[in-house]
FIKOLZA-1660 file (N, C-alpha, C; in steps of 0.1 Angstrom, whole numbers, plus 5000, padded with zeros to 4 digits):
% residues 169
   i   px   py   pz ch aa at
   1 8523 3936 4959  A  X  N
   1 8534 3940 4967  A  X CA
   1 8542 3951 4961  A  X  C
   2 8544 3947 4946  A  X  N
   2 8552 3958 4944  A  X CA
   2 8548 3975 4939  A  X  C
   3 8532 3973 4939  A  X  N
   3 8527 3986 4940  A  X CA
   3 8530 3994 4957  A  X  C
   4 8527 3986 4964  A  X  N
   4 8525 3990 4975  A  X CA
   4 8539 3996 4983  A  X  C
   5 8551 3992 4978  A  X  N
   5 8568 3992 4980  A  X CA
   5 8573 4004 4977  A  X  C
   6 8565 4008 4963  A  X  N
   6 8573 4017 4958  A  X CA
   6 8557 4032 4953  A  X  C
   7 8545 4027 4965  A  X  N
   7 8539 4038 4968  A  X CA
   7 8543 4051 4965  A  X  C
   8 8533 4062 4960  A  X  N
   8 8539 4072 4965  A  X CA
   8 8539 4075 4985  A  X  C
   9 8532 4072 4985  A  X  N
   9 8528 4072 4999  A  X CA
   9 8538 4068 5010  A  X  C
  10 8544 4054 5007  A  X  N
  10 8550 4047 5015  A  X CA
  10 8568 4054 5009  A  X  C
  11 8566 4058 4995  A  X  N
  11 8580 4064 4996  A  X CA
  11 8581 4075 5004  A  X  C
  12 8573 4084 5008  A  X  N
  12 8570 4096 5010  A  X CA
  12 8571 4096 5029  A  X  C
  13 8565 4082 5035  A  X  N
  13 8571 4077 5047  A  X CA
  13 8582 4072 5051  A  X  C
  14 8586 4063 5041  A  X  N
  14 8603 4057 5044  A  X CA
  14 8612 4074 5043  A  X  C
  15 8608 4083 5035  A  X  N
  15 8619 4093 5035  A  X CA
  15 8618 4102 5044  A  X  C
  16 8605 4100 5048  A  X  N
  16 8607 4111 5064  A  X CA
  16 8614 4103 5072  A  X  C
  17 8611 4086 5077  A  X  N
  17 8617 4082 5084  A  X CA
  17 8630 4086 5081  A  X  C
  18 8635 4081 5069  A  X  N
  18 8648 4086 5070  A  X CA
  18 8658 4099 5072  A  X  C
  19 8648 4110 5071  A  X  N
  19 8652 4116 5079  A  X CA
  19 8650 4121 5089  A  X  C
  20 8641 4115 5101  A  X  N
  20 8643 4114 5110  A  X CA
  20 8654 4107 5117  A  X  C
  21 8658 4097 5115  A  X  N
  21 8667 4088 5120  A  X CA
  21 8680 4095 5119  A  X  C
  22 8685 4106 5102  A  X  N
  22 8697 4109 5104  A  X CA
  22 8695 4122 5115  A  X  C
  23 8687 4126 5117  A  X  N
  23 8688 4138 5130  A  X CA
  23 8689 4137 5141  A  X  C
  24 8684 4120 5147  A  X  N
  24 8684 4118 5157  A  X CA
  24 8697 4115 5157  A  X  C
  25 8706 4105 5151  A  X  N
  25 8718 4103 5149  A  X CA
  25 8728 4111 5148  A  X  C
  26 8722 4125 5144  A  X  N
  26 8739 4137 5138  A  X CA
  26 8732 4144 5151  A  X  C
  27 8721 4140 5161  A  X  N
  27 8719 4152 5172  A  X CA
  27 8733 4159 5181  A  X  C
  28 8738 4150 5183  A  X  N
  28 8754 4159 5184  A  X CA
  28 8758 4169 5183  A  X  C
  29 8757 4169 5170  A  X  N
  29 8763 4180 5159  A  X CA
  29 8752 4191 5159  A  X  C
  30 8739 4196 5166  A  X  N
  30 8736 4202 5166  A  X CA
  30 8736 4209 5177  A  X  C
  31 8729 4226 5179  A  X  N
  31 8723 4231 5190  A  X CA
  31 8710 4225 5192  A  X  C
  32 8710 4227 5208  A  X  N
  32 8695 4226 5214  A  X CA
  32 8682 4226 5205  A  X  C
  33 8682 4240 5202  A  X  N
  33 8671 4245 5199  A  X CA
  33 8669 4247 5187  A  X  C
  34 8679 4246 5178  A  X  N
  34 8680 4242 5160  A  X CA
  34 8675 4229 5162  A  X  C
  35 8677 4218 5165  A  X  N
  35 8673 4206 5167  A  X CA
  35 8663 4205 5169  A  X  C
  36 8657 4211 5179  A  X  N
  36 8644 4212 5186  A  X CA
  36 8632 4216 5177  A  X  C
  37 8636 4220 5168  A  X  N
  37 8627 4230 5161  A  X CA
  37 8629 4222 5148  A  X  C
  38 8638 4216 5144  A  X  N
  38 8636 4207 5137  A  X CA
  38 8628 4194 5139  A  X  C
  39 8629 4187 5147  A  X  N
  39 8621 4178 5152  A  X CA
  39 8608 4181 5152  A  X  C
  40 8604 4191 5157  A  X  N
  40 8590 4199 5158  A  X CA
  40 8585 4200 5144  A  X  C
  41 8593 4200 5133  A  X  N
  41 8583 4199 5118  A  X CA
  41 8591 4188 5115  A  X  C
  42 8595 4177 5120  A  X  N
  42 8592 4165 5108  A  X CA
  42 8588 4156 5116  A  X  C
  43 8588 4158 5131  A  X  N
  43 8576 4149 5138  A  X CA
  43 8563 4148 5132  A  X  C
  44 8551 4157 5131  A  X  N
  44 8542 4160 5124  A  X CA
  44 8539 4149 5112  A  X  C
  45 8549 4154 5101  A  X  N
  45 8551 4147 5086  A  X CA
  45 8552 4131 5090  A  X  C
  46 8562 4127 5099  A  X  N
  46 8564 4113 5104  A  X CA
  46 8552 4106 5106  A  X  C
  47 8545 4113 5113  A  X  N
  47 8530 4112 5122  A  X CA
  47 8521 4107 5108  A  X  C
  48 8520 4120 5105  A  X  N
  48 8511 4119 5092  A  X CA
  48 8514 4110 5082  A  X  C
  49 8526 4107 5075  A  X  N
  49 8528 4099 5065  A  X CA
  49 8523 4083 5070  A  X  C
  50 8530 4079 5081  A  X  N
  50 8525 4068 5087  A  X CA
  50 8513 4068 5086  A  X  C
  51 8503 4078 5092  A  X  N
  51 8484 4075 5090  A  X CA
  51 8486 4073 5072  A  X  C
  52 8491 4081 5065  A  X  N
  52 8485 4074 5056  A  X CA
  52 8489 4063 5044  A  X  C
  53 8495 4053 5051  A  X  N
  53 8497 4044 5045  A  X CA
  53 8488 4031 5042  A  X  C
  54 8487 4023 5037  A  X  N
  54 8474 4014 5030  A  X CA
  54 8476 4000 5035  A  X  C
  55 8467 3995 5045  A  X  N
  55 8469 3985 5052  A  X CA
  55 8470 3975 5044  A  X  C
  56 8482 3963 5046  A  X  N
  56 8489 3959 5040  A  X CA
  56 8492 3944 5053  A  X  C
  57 8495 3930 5043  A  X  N
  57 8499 3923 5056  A  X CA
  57 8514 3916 5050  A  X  C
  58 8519 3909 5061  A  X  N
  58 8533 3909 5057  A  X CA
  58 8532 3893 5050  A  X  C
  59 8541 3893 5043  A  X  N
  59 8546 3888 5029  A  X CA
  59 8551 3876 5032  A  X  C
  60 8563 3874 5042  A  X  N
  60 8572 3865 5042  A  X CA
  60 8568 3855 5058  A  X  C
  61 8571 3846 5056  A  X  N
  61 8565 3838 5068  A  X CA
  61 8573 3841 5079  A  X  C
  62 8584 3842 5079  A  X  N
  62 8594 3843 5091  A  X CA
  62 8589 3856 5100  A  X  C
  63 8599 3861 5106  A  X  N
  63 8600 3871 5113  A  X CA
  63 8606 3880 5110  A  X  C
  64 8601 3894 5104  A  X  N
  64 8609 3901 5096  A  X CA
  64 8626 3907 5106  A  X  C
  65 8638 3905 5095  A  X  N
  65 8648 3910 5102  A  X CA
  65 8651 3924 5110  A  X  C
  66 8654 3925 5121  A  X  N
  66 8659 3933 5130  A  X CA
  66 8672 3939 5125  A  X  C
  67 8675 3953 5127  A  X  N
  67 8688 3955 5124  A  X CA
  67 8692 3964 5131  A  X  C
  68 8689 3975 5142  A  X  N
  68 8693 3980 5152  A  X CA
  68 8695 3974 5165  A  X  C
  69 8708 3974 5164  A  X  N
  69 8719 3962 5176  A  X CA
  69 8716 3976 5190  A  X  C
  70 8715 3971 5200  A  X  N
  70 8715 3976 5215  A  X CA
  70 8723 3990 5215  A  X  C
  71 8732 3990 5204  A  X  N
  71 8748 3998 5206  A  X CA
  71 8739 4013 5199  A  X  C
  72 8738 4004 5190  A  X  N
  72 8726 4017 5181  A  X CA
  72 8717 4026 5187  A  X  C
  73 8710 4019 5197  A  X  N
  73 8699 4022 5202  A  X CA
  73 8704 4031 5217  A  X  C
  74 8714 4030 5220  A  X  N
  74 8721 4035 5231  A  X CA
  74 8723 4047 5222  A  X  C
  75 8736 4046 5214  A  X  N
  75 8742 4063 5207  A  X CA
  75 8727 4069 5203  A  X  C
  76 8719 4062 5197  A  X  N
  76 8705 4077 5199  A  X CA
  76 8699 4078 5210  A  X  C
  77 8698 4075 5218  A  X  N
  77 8695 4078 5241  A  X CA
  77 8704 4083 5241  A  X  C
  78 8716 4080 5243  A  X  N
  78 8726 4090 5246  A  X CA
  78 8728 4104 5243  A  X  C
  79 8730 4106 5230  A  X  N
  79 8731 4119 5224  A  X CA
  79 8720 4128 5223  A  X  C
  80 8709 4123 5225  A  X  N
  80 8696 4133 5226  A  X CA
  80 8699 4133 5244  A  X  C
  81 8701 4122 5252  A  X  N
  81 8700 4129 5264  A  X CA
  81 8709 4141 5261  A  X  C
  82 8721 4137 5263  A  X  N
  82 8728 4147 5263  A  X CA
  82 8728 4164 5255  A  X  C
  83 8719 4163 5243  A  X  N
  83 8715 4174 5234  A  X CA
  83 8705 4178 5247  A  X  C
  84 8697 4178 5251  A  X  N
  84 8685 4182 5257  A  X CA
  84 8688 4182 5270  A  X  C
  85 8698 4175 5280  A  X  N
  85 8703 4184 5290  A  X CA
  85 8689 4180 5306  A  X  C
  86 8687 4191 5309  A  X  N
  86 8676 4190 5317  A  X CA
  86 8663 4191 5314  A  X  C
  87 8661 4196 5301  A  X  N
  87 8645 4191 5293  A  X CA
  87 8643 4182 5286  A  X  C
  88 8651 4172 5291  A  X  N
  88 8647 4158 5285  A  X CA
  88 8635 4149 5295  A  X  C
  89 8634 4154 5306  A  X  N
  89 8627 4150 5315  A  X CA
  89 8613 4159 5313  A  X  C
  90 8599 4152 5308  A  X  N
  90 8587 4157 5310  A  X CA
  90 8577 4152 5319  A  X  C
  91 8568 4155 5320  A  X  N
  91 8553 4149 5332  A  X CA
  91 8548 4143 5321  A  X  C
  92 8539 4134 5324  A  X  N
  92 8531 4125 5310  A  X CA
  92 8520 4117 5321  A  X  C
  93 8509 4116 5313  A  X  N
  93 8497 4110 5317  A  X CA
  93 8499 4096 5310  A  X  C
  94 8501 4086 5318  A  X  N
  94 8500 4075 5315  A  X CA
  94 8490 4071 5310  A  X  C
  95 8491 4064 5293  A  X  N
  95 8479 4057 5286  A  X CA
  95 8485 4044 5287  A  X  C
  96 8473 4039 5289  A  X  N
  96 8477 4021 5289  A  X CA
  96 8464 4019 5279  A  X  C
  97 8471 4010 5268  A  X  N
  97 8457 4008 5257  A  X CA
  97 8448 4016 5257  A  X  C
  98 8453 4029 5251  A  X  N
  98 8440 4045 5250  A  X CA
  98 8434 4045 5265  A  X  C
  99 8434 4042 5272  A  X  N
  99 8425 4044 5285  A  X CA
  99 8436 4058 5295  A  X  C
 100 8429 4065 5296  A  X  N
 100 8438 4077 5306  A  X CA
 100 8438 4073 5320  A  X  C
 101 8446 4075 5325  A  X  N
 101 8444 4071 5344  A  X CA
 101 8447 4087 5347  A  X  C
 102 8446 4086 5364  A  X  N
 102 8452 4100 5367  A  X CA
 102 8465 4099 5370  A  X  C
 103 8474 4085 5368  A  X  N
 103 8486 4087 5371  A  X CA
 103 8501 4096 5363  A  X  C
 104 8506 4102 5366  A  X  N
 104 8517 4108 5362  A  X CA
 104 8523 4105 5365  A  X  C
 105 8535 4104 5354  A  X  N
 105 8548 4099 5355  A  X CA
 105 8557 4112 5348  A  X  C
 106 8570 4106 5353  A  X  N
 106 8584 4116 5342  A  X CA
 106 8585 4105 5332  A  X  C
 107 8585 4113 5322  A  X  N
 107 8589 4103 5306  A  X CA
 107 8603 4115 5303  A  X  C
 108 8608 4111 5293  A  X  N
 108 8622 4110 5288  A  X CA
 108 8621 4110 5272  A  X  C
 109 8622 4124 5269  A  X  N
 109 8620 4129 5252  A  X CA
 109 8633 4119 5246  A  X  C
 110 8647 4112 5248  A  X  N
 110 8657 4112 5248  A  X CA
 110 8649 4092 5244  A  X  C
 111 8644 4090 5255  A  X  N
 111 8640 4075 5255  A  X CA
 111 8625 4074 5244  A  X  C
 112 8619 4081 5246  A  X  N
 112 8610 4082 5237  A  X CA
 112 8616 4083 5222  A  X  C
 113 8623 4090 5216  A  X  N
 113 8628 4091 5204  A  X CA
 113 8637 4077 5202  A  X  C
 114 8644 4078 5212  A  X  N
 114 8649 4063 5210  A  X CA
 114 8641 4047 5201  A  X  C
 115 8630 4048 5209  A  X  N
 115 8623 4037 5208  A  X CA
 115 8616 4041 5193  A  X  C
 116 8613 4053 5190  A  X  N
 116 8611 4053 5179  A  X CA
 116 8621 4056 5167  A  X  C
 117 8631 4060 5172  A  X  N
 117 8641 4056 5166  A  X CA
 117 8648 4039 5159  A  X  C
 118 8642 4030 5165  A  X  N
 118 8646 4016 5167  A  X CA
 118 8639 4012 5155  A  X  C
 119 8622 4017 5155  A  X  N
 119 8611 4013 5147  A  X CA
 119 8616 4017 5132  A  X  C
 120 8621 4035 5132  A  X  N
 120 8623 4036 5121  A  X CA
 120 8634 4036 5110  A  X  C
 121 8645 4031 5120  A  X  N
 121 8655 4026 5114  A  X CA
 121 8657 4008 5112  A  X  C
 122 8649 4003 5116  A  X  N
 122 8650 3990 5112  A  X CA
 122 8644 3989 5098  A  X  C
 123 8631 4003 5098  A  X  N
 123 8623 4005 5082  A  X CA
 123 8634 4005 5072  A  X  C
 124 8644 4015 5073  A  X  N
 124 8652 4024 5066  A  X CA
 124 8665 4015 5061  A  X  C
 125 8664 4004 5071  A  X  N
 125 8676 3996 5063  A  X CA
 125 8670 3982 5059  A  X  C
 126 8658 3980 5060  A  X  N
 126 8648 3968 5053  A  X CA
 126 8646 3977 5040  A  X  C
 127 8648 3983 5042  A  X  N
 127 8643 3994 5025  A  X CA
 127 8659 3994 5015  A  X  C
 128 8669 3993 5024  A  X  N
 128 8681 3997 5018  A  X CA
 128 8686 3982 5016  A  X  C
 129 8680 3967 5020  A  X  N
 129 8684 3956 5011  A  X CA
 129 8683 3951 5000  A  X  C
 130 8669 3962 4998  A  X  N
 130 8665 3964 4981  A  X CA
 130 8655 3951 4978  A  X  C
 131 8655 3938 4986  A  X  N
 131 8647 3929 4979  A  X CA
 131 8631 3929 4988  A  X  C
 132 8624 3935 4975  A  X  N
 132 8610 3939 4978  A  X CA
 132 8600 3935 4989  A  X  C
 133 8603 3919 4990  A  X  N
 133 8598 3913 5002  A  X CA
 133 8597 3918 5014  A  X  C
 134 8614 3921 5018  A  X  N
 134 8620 3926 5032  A  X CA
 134 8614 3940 5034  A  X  C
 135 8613 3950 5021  A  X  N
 135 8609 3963 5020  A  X CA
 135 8596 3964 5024  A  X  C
 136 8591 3954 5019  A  X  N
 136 8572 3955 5016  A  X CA
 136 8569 3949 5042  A  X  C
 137 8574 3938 5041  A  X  N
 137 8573 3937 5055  A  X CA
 137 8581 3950 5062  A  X  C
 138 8590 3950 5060  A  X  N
 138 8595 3965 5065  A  X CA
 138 8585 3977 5072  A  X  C
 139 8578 3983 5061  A  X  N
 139 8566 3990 5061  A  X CA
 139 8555 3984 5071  A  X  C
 140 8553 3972 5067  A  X  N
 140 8540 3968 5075  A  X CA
 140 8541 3966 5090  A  X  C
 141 8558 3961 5095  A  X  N
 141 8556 3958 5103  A  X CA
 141 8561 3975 5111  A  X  C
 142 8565 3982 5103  A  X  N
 142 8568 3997 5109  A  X CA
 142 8550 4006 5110  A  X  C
 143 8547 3999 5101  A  X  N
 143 8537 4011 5104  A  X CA
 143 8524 4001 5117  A  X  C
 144 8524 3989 5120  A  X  N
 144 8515 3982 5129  A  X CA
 144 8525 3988 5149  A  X  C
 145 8538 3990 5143  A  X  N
 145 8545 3993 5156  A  X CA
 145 8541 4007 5161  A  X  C
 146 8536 4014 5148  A  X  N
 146 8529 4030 5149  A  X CA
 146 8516 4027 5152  A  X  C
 147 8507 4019 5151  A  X  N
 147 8497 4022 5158  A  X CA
 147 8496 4014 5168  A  X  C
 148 8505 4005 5173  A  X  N
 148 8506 4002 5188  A  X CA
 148 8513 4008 5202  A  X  C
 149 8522 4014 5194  A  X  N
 149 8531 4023 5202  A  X CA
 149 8537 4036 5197  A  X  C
 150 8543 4033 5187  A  X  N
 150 8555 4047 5186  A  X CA
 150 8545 4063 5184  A  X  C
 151 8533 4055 5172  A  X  N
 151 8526 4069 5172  A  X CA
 151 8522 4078 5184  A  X  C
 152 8514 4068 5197  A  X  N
 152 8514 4078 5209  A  X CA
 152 8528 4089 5211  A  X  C
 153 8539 4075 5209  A  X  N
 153 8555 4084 5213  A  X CA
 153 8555 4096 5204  A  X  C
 154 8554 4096 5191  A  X  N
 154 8558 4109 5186  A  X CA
 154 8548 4118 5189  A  X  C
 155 8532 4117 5195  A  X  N
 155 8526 4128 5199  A  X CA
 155 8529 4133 5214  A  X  C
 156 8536 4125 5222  A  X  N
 156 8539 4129 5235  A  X CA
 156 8554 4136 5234  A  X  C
 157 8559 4135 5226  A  X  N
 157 8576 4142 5222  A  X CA
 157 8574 4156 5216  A  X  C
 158 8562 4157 5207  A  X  N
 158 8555 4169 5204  A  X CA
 158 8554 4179 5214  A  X  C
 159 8547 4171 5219  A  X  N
 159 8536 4177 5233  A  X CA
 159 8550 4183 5237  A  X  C
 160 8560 4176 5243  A  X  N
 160 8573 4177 5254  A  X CA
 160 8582 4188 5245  A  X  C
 161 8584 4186 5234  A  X  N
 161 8594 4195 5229  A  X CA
 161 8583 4212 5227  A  X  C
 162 8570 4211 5225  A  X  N
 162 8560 4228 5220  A  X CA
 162 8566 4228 5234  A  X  C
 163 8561 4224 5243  A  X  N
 163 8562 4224 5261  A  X CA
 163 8576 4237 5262  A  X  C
 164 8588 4239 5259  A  X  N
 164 8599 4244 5257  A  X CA
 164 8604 4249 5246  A  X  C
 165 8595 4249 5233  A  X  N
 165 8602 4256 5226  A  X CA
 165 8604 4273 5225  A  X  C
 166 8606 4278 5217  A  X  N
 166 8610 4296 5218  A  X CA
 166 8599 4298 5206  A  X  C
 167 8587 4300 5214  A  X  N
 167 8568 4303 5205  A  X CA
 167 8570 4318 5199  A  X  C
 168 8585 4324 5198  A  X  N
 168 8588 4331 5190  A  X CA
 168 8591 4331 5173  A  X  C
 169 8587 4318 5168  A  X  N
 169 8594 4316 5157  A  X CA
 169 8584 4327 5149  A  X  C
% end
């Protein structure tokens, strides 16, 4: 357990999460498209540190603790809607368990971030209770939520934010 906590690997993922989480959070305080362009390089890192973490099963019998309350999860919806305006709304091909349909839907970069916002901040403060157990499930159960869900979300936010950004850089 305690090799696996204090990984280089899994440190190397808890610190992207965490910074992801403070940008989604201070998104406020930024421009559009400074934001935008940040997100666009530590989405990637997010992505990838998560692949490479070392399958691992959780530790503690219970239910690992939750720590992002509704309130939380609203002020990051909120403020990315509000940062992103009218390009928060994209087209998306609905995947249901990897299988593609021809249906399209509008998804929501703002709700998408959100939800992985939720995943990776519940990591970020299971890591900041310090007692290794909570840390070690922390991880496992953040990175099983990545390959159920969030991982599609950060490739579809990709997709939505290149979609609009200024291919000038």
């Amino acid at each position: 357990m305690k090799k696996f906590v204090y990984d280089e690997a899994t440190i190397a993922f808890v610190t992207a999460a965490a910074q992801a989480c403070l940008l989604i959070e201070k998104s406020s305080e930024h421009e559009r498209g400074e934001w935008r362009e940040q997100m666009l390089r530590l989405l990637p890192v997010l992505y990838l540190r998560a692949r490479l973490l070392d399958q691992e099963e959780e530790m503690a019998d219970e239910e690992p603790q939750r720590f992002v309350t509704e309130e939380d999860y609203n002020y990051a919806l909120v403020g990315i809607r509000e940062l992103m305006g009218s390009d928060d709304a994209y087209l998306d091909v609905f995947v249901d368990q990897g299988v593609y349909t021809d249906e399209v839907q509008t998804a929501y970069i703002s709700e998408q971030l959100a939800d992985i916002y939720q995943e990776l901040k519940d990591l970020a403060a299971g890591f900041q209770t310090g007692d290794e157990t909570v840390m070690h499930d922390a991880v496992v159960v953040c990175r099983e939520a990545f390959k159920e869900h969030w991982g599609q979300k950060v490739l579809a936010v990709m997709r939505a934010l290149h979609a609009i950004s200024d291919t000038s850089y």
